[in-house]
C-alpha positions in Angstrom: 10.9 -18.2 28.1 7.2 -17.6 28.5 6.6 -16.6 24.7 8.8 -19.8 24.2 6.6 -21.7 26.6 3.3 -20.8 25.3 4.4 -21.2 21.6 5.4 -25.1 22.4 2.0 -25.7 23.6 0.1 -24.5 21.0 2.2 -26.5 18.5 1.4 -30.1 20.9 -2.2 -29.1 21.0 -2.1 -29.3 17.0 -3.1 -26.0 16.3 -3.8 -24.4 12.9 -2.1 -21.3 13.8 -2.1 -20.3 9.3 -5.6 -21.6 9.5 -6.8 -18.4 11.5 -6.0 -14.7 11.5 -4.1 -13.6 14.1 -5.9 -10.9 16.1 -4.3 -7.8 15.7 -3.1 -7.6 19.3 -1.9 -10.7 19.0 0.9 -9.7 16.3 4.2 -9.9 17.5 6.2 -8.0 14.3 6.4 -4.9 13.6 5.6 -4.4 9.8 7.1 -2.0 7.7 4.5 -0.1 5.2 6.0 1.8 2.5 3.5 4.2 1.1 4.6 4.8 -2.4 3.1 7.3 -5.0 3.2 11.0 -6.5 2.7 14.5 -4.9 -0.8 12.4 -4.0 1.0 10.5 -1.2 3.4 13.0 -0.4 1.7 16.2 0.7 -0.2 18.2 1.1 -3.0 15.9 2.2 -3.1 13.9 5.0 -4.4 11.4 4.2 -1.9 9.3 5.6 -2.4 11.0 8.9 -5.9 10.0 9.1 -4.8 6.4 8.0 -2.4 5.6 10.7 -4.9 6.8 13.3 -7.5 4.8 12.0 -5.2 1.9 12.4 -4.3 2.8 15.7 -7.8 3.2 17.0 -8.3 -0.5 15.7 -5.5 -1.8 17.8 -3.4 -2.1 15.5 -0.3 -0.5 17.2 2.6 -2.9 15.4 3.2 -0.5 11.9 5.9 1.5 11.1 5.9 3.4 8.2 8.7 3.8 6.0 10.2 5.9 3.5 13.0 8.3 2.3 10.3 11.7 3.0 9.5 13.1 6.0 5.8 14.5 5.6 4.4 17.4 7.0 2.1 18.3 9.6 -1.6 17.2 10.5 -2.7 18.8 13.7 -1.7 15.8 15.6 1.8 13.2 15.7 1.8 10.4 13.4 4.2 8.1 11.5 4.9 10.5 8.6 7.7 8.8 6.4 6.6 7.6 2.8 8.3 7.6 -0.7 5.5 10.7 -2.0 7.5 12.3 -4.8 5.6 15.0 -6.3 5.7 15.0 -10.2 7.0 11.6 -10.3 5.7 9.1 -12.8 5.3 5.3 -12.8 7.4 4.7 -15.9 10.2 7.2 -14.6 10.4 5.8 -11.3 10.7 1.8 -13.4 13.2 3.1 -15.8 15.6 5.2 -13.7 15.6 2.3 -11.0 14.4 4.8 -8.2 12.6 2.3 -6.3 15.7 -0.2 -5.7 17.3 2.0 -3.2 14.4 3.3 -1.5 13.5 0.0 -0.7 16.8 -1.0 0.5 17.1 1.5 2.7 13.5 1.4 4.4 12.8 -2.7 4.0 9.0 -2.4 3.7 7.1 -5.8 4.2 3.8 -3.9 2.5 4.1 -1.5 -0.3 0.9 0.6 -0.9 1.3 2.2 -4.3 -0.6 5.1 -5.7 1.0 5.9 -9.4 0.1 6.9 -12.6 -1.8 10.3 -12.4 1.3 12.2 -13.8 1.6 9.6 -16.5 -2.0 10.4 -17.4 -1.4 14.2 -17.2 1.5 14.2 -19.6 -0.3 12.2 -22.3 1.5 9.0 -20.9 -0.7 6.3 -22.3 -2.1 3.2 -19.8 0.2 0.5 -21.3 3.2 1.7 -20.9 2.4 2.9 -17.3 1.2 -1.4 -16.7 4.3 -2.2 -18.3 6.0 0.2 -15.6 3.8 -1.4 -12.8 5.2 -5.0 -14.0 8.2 -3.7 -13.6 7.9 -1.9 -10.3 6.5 -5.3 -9.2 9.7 -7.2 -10.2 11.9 -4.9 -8.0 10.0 -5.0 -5.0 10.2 -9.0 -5.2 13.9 -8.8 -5.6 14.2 -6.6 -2.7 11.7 -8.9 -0.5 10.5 -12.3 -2.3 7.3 -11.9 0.2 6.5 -8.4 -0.2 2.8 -7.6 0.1 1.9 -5.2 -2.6 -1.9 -3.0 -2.5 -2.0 -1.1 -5.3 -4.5 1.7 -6.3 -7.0 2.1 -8.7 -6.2 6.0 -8.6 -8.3 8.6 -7.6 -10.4 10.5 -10.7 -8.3 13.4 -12.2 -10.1 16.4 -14.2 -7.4 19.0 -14.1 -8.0 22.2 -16.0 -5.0 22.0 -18.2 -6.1 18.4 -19.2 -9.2 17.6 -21.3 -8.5 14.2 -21.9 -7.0 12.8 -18.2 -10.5 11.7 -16.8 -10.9 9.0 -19.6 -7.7 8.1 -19.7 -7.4 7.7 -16.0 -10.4 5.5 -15.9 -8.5 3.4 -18.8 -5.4 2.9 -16.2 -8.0 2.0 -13.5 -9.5 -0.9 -15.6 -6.2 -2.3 -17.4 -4.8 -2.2 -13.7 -8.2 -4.8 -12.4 -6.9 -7.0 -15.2 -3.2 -6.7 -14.9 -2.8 -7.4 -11.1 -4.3 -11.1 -10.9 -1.7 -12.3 -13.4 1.3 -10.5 -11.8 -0.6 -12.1 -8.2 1.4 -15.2 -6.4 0.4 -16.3 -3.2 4.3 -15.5 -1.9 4.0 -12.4 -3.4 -0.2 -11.2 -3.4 -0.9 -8.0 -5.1 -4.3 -6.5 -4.2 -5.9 -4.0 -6.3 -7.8 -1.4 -3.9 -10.4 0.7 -5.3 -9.8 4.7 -4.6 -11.8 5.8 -7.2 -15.4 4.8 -6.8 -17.3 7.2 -4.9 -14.6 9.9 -5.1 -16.0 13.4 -6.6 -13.3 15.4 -8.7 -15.7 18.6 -7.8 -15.8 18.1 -4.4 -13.2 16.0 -3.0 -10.0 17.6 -4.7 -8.5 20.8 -4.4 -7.9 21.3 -7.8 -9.4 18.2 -9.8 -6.4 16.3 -8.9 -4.9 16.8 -5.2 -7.2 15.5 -2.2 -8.8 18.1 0.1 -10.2 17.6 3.5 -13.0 14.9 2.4 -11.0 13.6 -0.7 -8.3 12.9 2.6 -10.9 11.0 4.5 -12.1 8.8 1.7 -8.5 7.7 0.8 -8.1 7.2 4.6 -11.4 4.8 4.3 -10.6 3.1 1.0 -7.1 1.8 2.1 -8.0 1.1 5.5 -9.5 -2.4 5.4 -6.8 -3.6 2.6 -3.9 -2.6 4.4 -5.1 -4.0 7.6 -5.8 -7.5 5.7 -2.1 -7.2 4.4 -0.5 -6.3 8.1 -2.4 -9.4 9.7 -1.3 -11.6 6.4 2.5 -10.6 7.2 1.7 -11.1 11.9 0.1 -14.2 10.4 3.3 -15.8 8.5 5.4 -14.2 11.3 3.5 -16.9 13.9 3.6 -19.0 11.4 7.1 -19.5 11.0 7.6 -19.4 14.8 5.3 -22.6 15.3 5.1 -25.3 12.6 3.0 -27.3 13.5 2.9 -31.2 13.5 0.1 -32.9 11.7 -2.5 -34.1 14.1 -2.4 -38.2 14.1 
């Protein structure tokens, strides 16, 4: 009744509530983050780890993250689950229709995809890794028609088996800046967050591909300020759709 109570008044003092973003205390719904990528998501890194505390220290205590896989552990409790599957590529993932259950299981309102490295590493070519993305895209929408999507420009790759993967990875990261705005509806926003500038194959990476300790820290930073943009945008329709507001006279 108080909620109730409070949410009436705002609405007859003709507040703006989509005008302004809701503080991050102030969001009432938990929303579900579905971190979705390769062995890069899924372990061993914790990256994720480092993540959800970072979000917690900012007060932002209203996440759940959501996924088929477990994760491992960090040194400290945190909301492990993701959809990291290790040697997984974009276009498999699009043409086995992997993602359509996962989702429907775990209901994500945020998807945060990091994909394409193995598509790079086994001579996959950046097109047909987009074209996978589109459809990737498609599914989510069909599983929530307001689903938030961030997804990565991916982290630099020089593995020692592959020559060719640092070009070709930067070729993905710049067809993804262009693809993105024209798969981007304001339902349906996809975000393109940069994890690759400023991270060091030599000395953030375990083996020119897999995060170490500092590779973890600077994925931590790099999807930290999206994702929290993204959980206010879905607290923000949430009061929203609790209090439409009448026109001021």
């Amino acid at each position: 009744m108080r909620l109730l109570a409070a949410v009436t008044a705002m609405c007859l003092a003709g507040m703006s509530i989509a005008a302004t973003a809701p503080k991050a205390e102030d969001i009432a719904k938990t929303v579900k983050i579905m971190p979705l990528g390769d062995s890069i998501t899924a372990a061993p890194g914790c990256w994720r780890a480092l993540l959800w505390k970072k979000l917690q220290d900012s007060g932002m205590n209203n996440t759940d993250f959501v996924g088929s896989q477990p994760g491992h552990k960090c040194g400290f409790d945190y909301d492990s689950e993701n959809e990291g599957h290790s040697g997984f590529k974009a276009t498999s993932i699009a043409t086995k229709k992997q993602l359509p259950p996962w989702l429907k299981k775990a209901g994500p309102d945020i998807v945060m995809m990091h994909l394409g490295t193995n598509d790079m590493w086994r001579k996959g070519s950046p097109k047909k890794t987009i074209k996978a993305f589109s459809t990737l895209v498609k599914q989510m929408r069909k599983n929530n028609p307001n689903m938030v999507i961030l997804v990565a420009q991916i982290i630099p790759m020089n593995p020692s088996d592959c020559k060719g993967c640092s070009k070709v990875a930067r070729q993905l990261n710049r067809a993804i800046a262009k693809w993105a705005p024209t798969k981007s509806t304001k339902k349906s926003p996809i975000t393109v967050v940069d994890c690759f500038t400023g991270f060091d194959t030599g000395k953030d990476t375990k083996d020119g591909v897999h995060p170490n300790k500092s590779g973890d820290k600077k994925l931590a930073e790099c999807w930290f300020e999206p994702l929290s943009a993204a959980i206010k945008q879905v607290g923000g329709r949430e009061e929203e759709s609790r209090c439409k507001c009448e026109p001021e006279m």
